[in-house]
C-alpha positions in Angstrom: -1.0 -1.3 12.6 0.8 -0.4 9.5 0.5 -2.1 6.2 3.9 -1.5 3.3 3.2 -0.9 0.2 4.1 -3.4 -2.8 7.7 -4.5 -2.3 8.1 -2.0 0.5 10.2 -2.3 3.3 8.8 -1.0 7.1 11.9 1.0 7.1 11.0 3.1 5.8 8.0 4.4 7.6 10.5 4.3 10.8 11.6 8.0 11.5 7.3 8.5 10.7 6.6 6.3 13.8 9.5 7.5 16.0 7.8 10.8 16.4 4.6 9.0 17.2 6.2 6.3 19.1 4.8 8.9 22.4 1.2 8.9 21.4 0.8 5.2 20.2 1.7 1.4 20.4 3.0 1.0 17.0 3.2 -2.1 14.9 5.0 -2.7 11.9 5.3 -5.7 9.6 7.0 -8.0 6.7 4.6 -10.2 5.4 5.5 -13.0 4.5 8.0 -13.5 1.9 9.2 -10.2 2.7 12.8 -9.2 4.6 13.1 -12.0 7.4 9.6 -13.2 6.9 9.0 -16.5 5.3 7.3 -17.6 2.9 3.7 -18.5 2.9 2.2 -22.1 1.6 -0.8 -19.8 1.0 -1.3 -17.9 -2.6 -0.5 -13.7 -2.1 -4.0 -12.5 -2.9 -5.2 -10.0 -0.3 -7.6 -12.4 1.5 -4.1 -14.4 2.4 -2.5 -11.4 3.8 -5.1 -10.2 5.7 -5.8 -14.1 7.3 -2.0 -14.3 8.1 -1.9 -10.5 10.0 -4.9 -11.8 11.6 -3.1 -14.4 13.0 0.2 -12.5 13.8 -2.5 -10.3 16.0 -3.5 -13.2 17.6 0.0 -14.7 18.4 1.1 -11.1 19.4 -2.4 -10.5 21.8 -2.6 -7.0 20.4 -5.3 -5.2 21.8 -8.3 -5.1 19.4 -10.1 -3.0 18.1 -7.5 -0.6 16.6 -6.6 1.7 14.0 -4.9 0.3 10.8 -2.9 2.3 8.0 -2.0 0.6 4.6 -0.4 2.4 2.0 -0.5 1.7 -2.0 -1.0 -1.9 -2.5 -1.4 -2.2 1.6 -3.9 -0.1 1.6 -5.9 -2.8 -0.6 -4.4 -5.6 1.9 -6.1 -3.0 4.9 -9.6 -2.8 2.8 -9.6 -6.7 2.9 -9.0 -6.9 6.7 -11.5 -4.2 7.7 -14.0 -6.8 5.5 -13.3 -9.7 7.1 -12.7 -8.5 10.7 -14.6 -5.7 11.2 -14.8 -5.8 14.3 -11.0 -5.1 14.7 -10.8 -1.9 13.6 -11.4 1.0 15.0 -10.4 3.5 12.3 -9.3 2.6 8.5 -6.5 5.5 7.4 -5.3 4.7 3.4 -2.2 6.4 2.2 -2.8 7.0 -1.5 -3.7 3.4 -1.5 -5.1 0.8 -4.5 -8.5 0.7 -5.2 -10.8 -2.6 -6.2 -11.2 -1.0 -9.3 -7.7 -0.1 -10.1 -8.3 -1.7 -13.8 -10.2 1.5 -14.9 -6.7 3.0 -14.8 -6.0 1.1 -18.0 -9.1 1.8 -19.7 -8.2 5.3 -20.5 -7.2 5.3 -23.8 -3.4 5.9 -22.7 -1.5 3.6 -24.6 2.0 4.9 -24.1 1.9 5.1 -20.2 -0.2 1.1 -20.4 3.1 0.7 -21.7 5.3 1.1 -19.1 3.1 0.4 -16.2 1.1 -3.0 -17.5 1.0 -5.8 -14.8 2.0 -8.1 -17.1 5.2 -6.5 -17.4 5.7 -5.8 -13.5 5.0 -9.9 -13.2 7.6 -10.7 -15.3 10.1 -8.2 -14.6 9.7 -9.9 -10.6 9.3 -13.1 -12.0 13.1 -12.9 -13.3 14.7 -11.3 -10.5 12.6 -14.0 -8.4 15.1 -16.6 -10.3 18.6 -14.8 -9.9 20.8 -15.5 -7.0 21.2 -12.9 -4.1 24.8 -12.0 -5.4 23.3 -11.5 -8.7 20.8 -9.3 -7.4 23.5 -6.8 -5.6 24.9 -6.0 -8.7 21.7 -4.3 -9.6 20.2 -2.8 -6.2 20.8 1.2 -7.2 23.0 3.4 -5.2 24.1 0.1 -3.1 22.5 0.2 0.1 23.9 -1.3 3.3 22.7 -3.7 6.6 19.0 -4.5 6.2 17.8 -2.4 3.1 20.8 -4.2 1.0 19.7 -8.0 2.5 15.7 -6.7 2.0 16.4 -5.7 -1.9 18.6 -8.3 -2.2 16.6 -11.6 -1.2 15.6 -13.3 -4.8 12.3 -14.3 -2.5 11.2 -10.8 -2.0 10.4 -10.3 -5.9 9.6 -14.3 -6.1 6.0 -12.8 -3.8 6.0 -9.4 -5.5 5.4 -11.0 -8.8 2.6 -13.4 -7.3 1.0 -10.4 -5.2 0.8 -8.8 -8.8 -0.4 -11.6 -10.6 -3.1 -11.5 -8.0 -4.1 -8.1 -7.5 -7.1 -8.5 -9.9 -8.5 -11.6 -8.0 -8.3 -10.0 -5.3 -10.3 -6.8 -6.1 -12.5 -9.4 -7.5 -12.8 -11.4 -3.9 -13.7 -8.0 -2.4 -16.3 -7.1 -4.9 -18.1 -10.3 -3.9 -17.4 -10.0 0.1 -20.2 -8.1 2.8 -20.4 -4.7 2.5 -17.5 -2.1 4.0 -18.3 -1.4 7.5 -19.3 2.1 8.5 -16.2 3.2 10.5 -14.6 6.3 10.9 -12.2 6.1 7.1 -9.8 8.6 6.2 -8.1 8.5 2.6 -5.2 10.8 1.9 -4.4 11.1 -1.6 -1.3 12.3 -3.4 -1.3 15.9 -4.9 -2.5 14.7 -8.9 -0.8 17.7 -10.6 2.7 16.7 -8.6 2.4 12.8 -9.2 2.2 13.1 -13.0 5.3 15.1 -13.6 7.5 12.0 -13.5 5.5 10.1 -15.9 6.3 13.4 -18.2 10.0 13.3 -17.6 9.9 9.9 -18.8 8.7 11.1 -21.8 5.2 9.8 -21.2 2.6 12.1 -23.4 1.3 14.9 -20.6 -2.5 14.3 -22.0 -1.8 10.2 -20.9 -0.4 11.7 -17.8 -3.0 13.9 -16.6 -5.6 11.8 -17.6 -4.1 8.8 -15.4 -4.1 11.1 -12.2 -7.4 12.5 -12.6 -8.8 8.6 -13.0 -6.2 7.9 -9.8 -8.0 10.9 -7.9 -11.7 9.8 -8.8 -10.7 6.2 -7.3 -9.3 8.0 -4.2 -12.5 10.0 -3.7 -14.6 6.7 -4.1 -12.8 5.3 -1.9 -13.7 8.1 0.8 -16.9 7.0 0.4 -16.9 3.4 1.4 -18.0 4.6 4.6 -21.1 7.2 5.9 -17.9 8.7 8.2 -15.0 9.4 5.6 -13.2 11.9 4.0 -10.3 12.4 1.9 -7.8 15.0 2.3 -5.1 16.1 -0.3 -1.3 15.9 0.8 -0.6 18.6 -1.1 3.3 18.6 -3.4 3.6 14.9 -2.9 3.6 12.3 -5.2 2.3 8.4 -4.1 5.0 8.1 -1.3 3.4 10.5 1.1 5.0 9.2 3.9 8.1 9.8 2.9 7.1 13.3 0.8 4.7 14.7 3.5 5.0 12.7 6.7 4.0 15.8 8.0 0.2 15.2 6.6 -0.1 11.4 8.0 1.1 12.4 11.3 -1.4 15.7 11.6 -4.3 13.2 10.3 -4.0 10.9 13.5 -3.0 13.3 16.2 -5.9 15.3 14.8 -8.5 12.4 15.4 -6.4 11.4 18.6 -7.0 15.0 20.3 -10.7 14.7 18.9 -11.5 12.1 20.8 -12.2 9.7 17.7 -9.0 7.4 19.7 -8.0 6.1 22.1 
């Protein structure tokens, strides 16, 4: 069970879960608001998400308990479920993914980068888009994608939820703060290569001091999070930045055919 990152398509974790497609049942997902998903009458705060793929499970009669991957912002979505339904999951895998305490990140001092990465400025940027018309929105998808990646960047809805999962994301890291404890299950966090990730902030002309200092707090969280459980462990894809599926697919797919040849799944 795979869970997208923020205002990610499944798409494109697709050629990733062909080569596994012999090994494993694979599912993958739109929530809702998302592609051809609708929307929700429920707010898109993590404990949402995580209700409505427990009832897509249930509709679906996927066998339980299983393992789940989230990615980024998934990845939070994936620490919410594991809380709630414990008992569903087998094995927790996050992909470089958001931690509860993701506000530390702008606590460092780093004025420039805060700049170009503050949530009130991702809300608002989505918050606009949300009100423009799908034809409107074509003239600014880059490089002009066609079929389903076109109607997925395209769909004035998409960034209508983006912006709310944003405005969110605090309250949820809040919710989780306050939920039971993190069940001790097997947990493996794979984190993005720090001194990789923070050369694009440099190009765009972000100070390197701001840069590095950003990754290192992004690489603490990671290892925290590695330690939700007595049976993690974090592993480094090393040369990628936060997309590590698409950088390193190579370093997801050896992580579960690993624990699958171990015995740790079935």
């Amino acid at each position: 069970m795979i869970e997208t990152g923020i205002g990610c398509p499944y798409y494109e974790w697709r050629s990733l879960c062909n080569y596994l497609a012999g090994d494993y049942h694979i599912l993958l997902y739109h929530r809702q608001g998302y592609g051809k998903s609708t929307e929700s009458t429920r707010p898109r705060d993590t404990s949402s998400i995580a209700i409505e793929l427990h009832e897509l499970l249930l509709s679906l009669e996927v066998q339980a308990p299983f393992t789940l991957l989230g990615h980024s912002y998934g990845g939070l979505c994936a620490q919410h479920f594991t809380r709630l339904f414990p008992q569903l999951v087998k094995r927790l895998i996050l992909v470089d993914s958001t931690s509860i305490d993701f506000m530390t990140l702008y606590e460092l001092g780093t004025p420039v980068l805060n700049s170009y990465i503050s949530l009130d400025q991702m809300i608002a940027a989505n918050e606009v888009r949300g009100t423009k018309s799908q034809a409107e929105l074509t003239k600014e998808v880059p490089s002009h994608p066609d079929g389903e990646m076109k109607d997925f960047l395209t769909s004035p809805l998409l960034y209508r939820t983006v912006g709310e999962e944003f405005s969110l994301w605090e309250q949820s890291s809040e919710m989780m703060k306050e939920s039971e404890c993190f069940p001790d299950l097997p947990l493996t966090v794979i984190a993005r290569d720090p001194e990789v990730s923070a050369l694009p902030f440099i190009k765009h002309g972000i100070p390197a001091d701001e840069a590095y200092r950003y990754e290192q707090r992004w690489h603490e969280l990671q290892q925290e999070l590695s330690r939700l459980s007595q049976h993690g462990e974090m592993v480094i894809a090393e040369g990628s930045d936060h997309g590590i599926h698409l950088d390193k697919p190579d370093q997801v797919i050896e992580c579960l055919l690993k624990n699958k040849e171990s015995g740790a799944w079935t």
